[in-house]
C-alpha positions as CSV (number, residue, x, y, z in Angstrom):
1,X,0.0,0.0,0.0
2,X,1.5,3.1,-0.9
3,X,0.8,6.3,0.6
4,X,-1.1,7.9,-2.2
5,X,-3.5,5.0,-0.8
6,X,-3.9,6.9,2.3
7,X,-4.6,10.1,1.5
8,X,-8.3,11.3,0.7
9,X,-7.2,13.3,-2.6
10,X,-8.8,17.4,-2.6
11,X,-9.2,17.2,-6.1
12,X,-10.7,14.4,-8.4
13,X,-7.8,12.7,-10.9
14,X,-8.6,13.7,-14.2
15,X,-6.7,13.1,-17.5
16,X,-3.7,15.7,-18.6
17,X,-5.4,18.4,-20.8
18,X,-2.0,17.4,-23.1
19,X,-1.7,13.9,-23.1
20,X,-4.8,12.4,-21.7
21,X,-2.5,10.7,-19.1
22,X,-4.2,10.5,-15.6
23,X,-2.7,13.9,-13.5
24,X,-0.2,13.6,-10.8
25,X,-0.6,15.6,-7.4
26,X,2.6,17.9,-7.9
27,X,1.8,18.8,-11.6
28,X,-1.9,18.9,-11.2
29,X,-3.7,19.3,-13.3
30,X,-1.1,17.7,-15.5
31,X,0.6,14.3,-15.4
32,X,4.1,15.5,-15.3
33,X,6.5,18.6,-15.4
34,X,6.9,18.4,-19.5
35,X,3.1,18.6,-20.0
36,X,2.7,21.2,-17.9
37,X,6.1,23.5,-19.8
38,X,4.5,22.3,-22.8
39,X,1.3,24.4,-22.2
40,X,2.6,27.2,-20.0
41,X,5.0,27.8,-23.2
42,X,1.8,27.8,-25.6
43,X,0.3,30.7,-23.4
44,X,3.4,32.3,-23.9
45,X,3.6,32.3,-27.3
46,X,0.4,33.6,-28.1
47,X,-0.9,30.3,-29.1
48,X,-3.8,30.5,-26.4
49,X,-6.0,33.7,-27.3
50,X,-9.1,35.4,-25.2
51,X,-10.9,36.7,-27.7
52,X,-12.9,40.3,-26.8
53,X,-16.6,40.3,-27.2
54,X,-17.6,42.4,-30.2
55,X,-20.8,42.9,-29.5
56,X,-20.3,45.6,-26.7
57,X,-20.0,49.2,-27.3
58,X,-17.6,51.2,-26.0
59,X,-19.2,54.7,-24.7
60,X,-18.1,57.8,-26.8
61,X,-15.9,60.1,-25.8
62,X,-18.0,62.9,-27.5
63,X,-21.2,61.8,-25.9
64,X,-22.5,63.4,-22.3
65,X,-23.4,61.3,-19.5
């Protein structure tokens, strides 16, 4: 019995959003160290966007309140 065994885990396992690999505790939500480079190195690049809603207006400057 390992001690992974004993402990109640906080979060549920779930697969690596990279590999599909089940996560590990210290990478979590990844299953190890490369995944989780692999995808803080994609936000870092640009590759991950957040794209801005288009259909709100922005107020005019020229317009009283």
């Amino acid at each position: 019995m390992s001690l992974d065994d004993k402990v109640t885990p906080l979060r549920p396992k779930r697969p690596c959003p990279e590999c599909g690999k089940p996560s590990a505790r210290e990478t979590y939500p990844f299953c190890s160290t490369r995944c989780k480079d692999i995808d803080l190195n994609r936000w870092l690049k640009g590759a991950y966007v957040i794209s801005a809603r288009d259909d709100e207006e922005e107020p005019d400057a020229d317009e009283p309140n």
